[in-house]
VOZA-546727 format. One record per atom (N, C-alpha, C, CB): y, x, z; chain; atom name. Coordinates in nm, 3 decimals, decimal comma, always signed. Each point is the difference from the previous one (the first is absolute). Glycine has a CB too. Layout:
((Y; X; Z); A; CA)
...
! end
This chain:
((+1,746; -3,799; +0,135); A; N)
((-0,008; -0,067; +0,129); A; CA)
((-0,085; -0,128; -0,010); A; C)
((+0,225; +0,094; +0,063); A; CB)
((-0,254; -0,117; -0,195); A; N)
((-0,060; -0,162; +0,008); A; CA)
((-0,149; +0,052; +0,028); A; C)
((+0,167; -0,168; -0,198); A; CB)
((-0,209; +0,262; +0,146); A; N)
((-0,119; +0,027; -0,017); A; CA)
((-0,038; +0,027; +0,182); A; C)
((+0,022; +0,103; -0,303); A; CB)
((+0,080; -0,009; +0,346); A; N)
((-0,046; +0,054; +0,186); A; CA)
((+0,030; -0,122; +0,070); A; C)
((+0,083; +0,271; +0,022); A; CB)
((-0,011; -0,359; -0,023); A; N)
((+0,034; -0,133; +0,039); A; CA)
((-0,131; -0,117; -0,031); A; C)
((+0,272; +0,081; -0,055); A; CB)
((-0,318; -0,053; -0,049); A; N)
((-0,131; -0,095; -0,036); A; CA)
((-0,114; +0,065; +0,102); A; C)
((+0,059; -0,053; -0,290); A; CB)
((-0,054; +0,176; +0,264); A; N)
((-0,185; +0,073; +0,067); A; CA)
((+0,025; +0,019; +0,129); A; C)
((-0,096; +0,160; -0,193); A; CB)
((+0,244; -0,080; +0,239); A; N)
((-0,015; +0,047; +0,156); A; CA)
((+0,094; -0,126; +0,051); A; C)
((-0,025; +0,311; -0,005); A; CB)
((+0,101; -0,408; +0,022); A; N)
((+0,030; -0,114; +0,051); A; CA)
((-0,062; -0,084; -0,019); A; C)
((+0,150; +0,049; +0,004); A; CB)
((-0,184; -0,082; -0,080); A; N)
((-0,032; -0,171; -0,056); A; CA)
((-0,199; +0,017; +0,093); A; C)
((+0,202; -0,042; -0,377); A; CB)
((-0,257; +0,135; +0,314); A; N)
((-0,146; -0,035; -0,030); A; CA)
((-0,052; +0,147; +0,111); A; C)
((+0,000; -0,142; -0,324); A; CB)
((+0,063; +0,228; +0,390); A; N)
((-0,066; +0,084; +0,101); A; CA)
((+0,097; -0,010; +0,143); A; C)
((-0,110; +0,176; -0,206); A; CB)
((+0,236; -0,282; +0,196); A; N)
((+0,055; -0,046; +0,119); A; CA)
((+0,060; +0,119; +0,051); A; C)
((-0,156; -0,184; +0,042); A; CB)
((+0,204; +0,282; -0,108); A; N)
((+0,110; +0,082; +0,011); A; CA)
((+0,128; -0,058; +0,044); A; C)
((-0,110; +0,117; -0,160); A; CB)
((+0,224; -0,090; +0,289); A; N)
((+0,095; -0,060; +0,009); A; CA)
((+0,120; +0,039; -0,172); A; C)
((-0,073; +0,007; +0,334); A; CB)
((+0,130; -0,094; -0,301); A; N)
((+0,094; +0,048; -0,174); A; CA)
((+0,142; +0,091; +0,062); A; C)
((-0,055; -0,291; -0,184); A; CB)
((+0,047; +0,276; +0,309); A; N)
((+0,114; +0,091; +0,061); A; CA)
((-0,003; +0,179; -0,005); A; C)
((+0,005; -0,222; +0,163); A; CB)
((-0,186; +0,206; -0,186); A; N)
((-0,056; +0,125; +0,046); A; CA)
((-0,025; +0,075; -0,175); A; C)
((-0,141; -0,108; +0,289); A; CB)
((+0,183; +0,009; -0,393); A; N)
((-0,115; +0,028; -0,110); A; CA)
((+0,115; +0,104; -0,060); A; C)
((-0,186; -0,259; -0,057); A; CB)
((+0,296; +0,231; +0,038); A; N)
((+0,105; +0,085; -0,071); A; CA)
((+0,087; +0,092; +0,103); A; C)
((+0,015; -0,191; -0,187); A; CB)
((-0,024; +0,332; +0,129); A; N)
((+0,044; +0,067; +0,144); A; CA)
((+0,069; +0,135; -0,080); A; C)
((-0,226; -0,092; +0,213); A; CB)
((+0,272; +0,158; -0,097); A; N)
((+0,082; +0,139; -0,079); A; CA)
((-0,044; +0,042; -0,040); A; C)
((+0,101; +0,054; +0,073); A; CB)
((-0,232; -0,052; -0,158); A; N)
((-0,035; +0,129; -0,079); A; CA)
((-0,001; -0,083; -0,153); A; C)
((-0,170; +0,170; +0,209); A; CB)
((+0,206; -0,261; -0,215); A; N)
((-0,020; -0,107; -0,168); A; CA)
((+0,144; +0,072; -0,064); A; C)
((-0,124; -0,320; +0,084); A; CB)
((+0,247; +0,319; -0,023); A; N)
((+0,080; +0,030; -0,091); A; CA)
((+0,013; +0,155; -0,030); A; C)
((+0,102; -0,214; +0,064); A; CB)
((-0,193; +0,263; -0,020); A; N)
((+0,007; +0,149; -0,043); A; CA)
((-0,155; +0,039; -0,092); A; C)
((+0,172; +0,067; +0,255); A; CB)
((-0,242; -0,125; -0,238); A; N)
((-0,098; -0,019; -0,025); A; CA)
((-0,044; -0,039; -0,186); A; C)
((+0,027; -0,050; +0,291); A; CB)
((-0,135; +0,092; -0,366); A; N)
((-0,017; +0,044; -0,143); A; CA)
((-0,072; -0,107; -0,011); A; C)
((+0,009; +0,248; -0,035); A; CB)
((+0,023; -0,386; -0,027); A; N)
((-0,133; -0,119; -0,020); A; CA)
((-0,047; -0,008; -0,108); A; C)
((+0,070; -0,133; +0,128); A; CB)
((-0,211; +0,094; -0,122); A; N)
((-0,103; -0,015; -0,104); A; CA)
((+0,022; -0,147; -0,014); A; C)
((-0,181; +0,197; +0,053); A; CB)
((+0,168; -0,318; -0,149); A; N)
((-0,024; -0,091; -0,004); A; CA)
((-0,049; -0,038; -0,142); A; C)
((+0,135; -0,012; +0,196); A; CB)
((-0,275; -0,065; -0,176); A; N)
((-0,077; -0,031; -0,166); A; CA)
((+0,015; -0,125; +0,012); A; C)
((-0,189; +0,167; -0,054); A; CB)
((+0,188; -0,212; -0,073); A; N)
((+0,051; -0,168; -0,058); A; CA)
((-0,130; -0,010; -0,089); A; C)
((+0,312; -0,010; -0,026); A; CB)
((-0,306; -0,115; +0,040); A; N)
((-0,139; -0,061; -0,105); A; CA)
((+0,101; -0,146; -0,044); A; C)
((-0,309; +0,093; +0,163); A; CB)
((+0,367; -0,080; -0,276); A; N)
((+0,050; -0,100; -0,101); A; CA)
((+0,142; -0,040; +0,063); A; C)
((-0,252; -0,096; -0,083); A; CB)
((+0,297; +0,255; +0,118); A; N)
((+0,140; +0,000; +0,048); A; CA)
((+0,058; -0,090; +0,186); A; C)
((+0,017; +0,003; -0,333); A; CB)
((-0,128; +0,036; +0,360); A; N)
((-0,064; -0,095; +0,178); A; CA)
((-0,015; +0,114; +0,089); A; C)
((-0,181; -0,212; -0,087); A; CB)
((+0,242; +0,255; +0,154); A; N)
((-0,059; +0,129; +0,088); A; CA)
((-0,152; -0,032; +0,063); A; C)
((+0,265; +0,067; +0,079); A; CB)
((-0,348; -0,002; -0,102); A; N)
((-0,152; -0,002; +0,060); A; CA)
((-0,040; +0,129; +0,096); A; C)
((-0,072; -0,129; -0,228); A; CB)
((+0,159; +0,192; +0,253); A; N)
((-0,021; +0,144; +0,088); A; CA)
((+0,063; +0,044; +0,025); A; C)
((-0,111; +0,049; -0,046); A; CB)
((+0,115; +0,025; +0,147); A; N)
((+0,136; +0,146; +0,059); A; CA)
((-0,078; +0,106; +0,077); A; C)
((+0,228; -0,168; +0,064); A; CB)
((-0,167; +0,250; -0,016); A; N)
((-0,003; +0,087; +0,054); A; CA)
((+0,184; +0,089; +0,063); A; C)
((-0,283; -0,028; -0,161); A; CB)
((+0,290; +0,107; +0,215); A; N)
((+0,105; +0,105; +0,019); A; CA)
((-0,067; +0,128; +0,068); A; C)
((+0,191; -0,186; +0,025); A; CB)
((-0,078; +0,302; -0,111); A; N)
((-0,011; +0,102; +0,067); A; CA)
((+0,120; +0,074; +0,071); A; C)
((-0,178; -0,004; -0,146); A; CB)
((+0,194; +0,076; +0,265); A; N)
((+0,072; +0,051; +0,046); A; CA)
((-0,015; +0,090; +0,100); A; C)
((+0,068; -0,155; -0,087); A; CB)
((+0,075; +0,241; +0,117); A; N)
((-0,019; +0,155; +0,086); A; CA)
((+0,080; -0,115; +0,132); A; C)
((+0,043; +0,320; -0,213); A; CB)
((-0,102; -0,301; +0,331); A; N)
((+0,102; +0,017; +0,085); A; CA)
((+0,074; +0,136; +0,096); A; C)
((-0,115; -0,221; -0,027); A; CB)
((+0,208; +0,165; +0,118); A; N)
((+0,085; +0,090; +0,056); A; CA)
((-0,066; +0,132; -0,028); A; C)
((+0,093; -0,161; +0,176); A; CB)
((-0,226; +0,209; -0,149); A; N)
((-0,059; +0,117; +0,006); A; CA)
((-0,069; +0,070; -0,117); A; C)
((-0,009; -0,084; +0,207); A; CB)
((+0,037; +0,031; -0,280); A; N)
((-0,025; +0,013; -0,179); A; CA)
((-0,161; -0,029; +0,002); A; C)
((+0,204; +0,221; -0,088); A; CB)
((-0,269; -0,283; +0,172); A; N)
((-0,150; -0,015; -0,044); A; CA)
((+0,025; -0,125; -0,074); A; C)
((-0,149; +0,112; +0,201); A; CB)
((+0,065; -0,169; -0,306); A; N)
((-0,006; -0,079; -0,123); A; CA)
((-0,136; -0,082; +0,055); A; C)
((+0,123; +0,181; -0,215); A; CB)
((-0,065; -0,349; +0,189); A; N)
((-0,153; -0,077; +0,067); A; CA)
((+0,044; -0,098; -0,166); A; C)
((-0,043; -0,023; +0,399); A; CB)
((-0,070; +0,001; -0,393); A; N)
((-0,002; -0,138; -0,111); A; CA)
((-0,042; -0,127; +0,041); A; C)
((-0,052; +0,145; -0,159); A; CB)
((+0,081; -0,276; +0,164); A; N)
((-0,017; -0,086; +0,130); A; CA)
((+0,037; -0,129; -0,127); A; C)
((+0,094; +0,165; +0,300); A; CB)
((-0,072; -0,288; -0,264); A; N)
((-0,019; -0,152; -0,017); A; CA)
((-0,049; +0,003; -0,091); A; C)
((+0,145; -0,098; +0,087); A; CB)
((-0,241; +0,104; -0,132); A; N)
((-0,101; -0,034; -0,115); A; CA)
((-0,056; -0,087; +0,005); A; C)
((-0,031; +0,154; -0,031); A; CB)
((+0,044; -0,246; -0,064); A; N)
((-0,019; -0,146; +0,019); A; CA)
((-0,012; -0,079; -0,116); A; C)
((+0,114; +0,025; +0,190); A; CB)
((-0,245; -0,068; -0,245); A; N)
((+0,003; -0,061; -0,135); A; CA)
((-0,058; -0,190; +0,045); A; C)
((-0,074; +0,303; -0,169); A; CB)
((+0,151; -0,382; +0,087); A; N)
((-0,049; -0,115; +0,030); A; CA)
((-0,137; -0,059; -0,045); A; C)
((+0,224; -0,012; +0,010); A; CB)
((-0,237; -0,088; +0,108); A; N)
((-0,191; +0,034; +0,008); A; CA)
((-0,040; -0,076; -0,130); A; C)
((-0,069; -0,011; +0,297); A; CB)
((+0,116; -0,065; -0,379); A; N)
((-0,027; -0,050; -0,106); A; CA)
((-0,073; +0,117; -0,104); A; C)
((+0,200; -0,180; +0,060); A; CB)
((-0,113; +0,315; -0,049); A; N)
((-0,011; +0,122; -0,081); A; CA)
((-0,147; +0,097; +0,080); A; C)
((+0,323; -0,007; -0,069); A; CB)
((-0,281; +0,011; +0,194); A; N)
((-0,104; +0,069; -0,007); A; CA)
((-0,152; +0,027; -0,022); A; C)
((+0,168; -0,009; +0,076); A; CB)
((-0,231; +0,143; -0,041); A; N)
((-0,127; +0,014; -0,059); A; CA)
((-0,003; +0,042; -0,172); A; C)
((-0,066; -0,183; +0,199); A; CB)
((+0,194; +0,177; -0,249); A; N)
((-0,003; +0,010; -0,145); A; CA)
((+0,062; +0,182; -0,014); A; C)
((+0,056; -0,328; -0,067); A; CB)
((-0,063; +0,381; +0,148); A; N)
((+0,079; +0,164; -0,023); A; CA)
((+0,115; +0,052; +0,025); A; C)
((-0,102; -0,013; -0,138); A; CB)
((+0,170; -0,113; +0,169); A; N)
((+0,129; -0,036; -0,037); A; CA)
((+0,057; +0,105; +0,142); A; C)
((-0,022; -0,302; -0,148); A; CB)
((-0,042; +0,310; +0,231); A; N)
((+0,075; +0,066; +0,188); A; CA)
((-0,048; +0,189; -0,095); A; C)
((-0,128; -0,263; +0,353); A; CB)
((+0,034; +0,259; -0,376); A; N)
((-0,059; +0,217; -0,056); A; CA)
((+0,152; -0,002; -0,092); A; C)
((-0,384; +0,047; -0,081); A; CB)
((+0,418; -0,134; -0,003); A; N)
((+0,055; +0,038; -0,105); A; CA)
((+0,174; -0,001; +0,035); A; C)
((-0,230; -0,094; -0,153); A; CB)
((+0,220; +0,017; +0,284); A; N)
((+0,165; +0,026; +0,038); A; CA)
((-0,028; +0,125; +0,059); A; C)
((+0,119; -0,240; +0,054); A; CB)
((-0,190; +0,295; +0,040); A; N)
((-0,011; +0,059; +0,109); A; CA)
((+0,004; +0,157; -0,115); A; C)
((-0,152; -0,214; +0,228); A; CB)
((+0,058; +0,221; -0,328); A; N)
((+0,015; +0,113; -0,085); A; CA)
((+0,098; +0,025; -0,091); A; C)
((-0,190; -0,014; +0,028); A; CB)
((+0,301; -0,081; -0,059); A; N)
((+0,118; +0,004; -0,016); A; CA)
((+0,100; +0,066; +0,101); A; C)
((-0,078; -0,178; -0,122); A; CB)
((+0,001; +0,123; +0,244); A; N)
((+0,137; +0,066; +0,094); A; CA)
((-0,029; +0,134; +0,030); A; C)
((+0,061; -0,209; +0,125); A; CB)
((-0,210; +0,246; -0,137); A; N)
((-0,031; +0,117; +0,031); A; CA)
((+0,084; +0,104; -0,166); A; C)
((-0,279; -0,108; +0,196); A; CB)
((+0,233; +0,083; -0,248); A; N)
((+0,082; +0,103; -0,140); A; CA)
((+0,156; -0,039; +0,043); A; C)
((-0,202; -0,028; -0,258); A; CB)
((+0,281; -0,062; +0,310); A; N)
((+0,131; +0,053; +0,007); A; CA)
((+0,006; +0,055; +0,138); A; C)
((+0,106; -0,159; -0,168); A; CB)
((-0,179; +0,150; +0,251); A; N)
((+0,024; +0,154; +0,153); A; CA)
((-0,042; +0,087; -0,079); A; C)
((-0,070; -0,072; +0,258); A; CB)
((-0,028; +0,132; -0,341); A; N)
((-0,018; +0,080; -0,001); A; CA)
((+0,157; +0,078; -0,099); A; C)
((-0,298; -0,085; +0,071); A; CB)
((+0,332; +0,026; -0,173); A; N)
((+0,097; -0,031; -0,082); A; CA)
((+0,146; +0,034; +0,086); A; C)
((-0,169; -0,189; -0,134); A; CB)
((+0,182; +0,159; +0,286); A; N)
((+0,093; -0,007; +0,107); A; CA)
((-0,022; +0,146; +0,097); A; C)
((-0,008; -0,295; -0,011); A; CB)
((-0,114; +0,355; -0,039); A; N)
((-0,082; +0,102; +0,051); A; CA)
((-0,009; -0,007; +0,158); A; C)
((+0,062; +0,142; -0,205); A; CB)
((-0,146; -0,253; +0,234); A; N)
((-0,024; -0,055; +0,132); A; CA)
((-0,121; +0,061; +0,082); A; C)
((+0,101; -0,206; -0,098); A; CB)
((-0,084; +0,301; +0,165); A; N)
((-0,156; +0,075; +0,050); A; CA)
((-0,063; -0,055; +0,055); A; C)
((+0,049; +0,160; +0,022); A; CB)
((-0,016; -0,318; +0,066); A; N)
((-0,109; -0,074; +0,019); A; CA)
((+0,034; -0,123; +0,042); A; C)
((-0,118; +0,179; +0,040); A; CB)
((+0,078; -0,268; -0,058); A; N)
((+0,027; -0,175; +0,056); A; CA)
((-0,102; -0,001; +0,081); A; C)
((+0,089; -0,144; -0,197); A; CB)
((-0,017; +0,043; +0,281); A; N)
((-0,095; -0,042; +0,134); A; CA)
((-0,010; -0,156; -0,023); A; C)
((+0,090; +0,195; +0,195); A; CB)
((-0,141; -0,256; -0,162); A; N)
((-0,018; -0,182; +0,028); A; CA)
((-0,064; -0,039; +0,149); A; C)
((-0,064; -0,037; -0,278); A; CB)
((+0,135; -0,107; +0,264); A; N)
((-0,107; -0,049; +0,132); A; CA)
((-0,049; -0,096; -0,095); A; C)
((+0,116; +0,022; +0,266); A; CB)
((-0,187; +0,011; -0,268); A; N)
((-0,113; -0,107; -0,070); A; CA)
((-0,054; -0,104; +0,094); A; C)
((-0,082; +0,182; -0,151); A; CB)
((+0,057; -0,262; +0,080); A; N)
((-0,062; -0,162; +0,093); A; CA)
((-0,139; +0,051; -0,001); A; C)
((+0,152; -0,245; -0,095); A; CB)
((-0,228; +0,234; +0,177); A; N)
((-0,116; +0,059; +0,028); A; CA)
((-0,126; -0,036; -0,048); A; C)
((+0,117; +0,036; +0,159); A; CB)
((-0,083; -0,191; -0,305); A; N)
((-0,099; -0,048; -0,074); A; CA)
((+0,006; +0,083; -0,129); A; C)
((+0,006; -0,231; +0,111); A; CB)
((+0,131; +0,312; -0,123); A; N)
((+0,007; +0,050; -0,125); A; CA)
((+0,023; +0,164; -0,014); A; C)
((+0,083; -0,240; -0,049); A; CB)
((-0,211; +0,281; +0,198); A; N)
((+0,023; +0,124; +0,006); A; CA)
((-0,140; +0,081; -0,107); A; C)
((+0,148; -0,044; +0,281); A; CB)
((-0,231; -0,038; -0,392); A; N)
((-0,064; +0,010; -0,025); A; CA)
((+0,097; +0,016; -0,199); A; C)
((-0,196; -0,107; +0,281); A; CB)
((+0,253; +0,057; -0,307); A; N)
((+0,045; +0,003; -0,065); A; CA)
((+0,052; +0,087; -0,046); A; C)
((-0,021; -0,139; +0,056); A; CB)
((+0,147; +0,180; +0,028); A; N)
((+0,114; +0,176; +0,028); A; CA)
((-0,136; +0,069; +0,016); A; C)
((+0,280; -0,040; +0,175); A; CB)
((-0,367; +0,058; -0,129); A; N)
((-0,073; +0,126; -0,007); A; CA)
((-0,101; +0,024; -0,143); A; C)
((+0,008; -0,022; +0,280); A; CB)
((-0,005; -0,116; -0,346); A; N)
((-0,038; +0,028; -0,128); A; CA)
((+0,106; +0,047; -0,076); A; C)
((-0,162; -0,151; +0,017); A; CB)
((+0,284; +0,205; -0,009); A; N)
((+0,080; +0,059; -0,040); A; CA)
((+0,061; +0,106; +0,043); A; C)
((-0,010; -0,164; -0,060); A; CB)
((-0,075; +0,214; +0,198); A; N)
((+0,014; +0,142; +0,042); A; CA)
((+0,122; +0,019; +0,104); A; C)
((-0,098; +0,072; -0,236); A; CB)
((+0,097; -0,220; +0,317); A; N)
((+0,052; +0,020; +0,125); A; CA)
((-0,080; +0,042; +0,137); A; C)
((+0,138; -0,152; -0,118); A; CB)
((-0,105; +0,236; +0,229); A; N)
((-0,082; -0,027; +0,099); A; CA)
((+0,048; -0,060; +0,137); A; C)
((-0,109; +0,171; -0,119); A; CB)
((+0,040; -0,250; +0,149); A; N)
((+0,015; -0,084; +0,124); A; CA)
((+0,040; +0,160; +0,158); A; C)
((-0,245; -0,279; -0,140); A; CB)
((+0,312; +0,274; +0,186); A; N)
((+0,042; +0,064; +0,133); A; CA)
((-0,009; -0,103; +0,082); A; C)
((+0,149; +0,169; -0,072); A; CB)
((-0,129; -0,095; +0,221); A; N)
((+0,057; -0,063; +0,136); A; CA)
((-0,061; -0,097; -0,012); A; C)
((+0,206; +0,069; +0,040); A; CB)
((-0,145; -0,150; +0,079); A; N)
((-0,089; -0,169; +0,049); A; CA)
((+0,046; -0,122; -0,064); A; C)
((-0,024; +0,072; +0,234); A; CB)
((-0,046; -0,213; -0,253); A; N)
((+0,053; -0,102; +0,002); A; CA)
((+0,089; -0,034; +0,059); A; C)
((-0,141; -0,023; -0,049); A; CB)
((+0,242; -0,024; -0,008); A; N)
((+0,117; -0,095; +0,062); A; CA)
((+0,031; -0,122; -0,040); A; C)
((+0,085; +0,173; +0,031); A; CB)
((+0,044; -0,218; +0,054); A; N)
((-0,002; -0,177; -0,022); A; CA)
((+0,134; +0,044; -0,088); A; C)
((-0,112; -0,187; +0,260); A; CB)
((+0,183; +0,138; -0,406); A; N)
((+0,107; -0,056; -0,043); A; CA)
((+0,019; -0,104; -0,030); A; C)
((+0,015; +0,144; -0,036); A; CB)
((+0,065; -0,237; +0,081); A; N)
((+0,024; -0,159; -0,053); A; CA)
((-0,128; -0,048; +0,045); A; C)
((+0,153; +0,016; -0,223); A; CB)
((-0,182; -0,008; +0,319); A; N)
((-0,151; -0,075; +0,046); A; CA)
((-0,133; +0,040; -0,074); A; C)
((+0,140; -0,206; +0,046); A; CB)
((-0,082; +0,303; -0,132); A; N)
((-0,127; +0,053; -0,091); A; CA)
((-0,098; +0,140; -0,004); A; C)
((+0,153; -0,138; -0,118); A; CB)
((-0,279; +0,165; +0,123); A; N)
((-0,018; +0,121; +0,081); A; CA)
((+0,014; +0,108; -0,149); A; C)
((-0,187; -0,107; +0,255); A; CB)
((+0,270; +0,180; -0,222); A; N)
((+0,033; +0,142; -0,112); A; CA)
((-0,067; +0,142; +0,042); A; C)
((+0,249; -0,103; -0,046); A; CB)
((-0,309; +0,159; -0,039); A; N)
((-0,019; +0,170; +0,005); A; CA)
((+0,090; +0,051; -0,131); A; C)
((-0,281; +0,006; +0,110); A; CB)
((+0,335; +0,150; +0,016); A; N)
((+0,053; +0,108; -0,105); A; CA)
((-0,092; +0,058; -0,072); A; C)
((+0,160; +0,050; +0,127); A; CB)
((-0,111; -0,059; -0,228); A; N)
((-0,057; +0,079; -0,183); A; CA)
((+0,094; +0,133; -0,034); A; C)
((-0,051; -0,273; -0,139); A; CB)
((+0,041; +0,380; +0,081); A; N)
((+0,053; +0,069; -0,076); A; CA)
((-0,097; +0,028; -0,120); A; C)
((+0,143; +0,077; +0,188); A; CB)
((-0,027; -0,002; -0,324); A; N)
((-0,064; +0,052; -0,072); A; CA)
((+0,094; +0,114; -0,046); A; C)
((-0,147; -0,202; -0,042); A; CB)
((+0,108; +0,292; +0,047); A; N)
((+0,079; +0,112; -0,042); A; CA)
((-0,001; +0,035; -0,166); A; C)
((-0,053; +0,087; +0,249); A; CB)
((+0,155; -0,050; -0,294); A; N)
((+0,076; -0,018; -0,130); A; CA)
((-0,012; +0,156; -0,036); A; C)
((+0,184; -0,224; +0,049); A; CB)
((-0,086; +0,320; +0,025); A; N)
((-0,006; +0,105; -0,029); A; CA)
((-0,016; +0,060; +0,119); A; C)
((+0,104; -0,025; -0,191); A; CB)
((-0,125; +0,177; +0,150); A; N)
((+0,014; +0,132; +0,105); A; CA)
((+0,146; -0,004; +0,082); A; C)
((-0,151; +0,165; -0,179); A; CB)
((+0,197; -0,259; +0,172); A; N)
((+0,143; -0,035; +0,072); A; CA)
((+0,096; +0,055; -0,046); A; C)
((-0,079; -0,026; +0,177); A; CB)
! end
């Protein structure tokens, strides 16, 4: 939480009411440390309808640019696949839809607003379902 509390409250003006929600306690977290300091996260999870999204990914900006977001994100991808997840979806923030598709997401549907921020849907499919 320090890490989604630093990037999506503190520094992209995310409300903090909005940042922790029902899908965290059910939900599989990634979190990387640099000298025992959390510097990143991510989560993955199914909701009600068993589709699987992977969502708060968030490394502090001190860290980034160093690999540090591919190398959580391909961590989380080997445990869906590991969870045998046929496909994650994201809303991606729409500066970092360039990124997920260097890792073989594709952008769907239209822009939207979350938390004041404009998001497109991504999938990437895992398996033959």
């Amino acid at each position: 939480m320090q890490v989604r509390t630093e990037v999506f409250v503190v520094e992209q003006q995310v409300p903090a009411e909005i940042e922790l929600d029902e899908h965290d306690p059910q939900a599989w977290h990634l979190v990387a440390y640099l000298e025992g300091e959390p510097v990143g996260t991510l989560r993955i999870f199914a909701d009600a309808t068993g589709q699987w999204y992977l969502g708060r990914m968030a490394v502090m900006a001190a860290q980034r640019g160093q690999g540090l977001g591919r190398l959580l994100l391909t961590e989380a991808l080997t445990k869906a696949r590991e969870l045998r997840v046929p496909s994650l979806e994201i809303h991606a923030q729409t500066h970092a839809l360039d990124f997920y598709a260097k890792l073989g997401f594709v952008a769907f549907g239209e822009v939207f607003m979350e938390a004041g921020i404009p998001h497109q849907m991504m999938v990437l499919v895992l398996s033959g379902g």
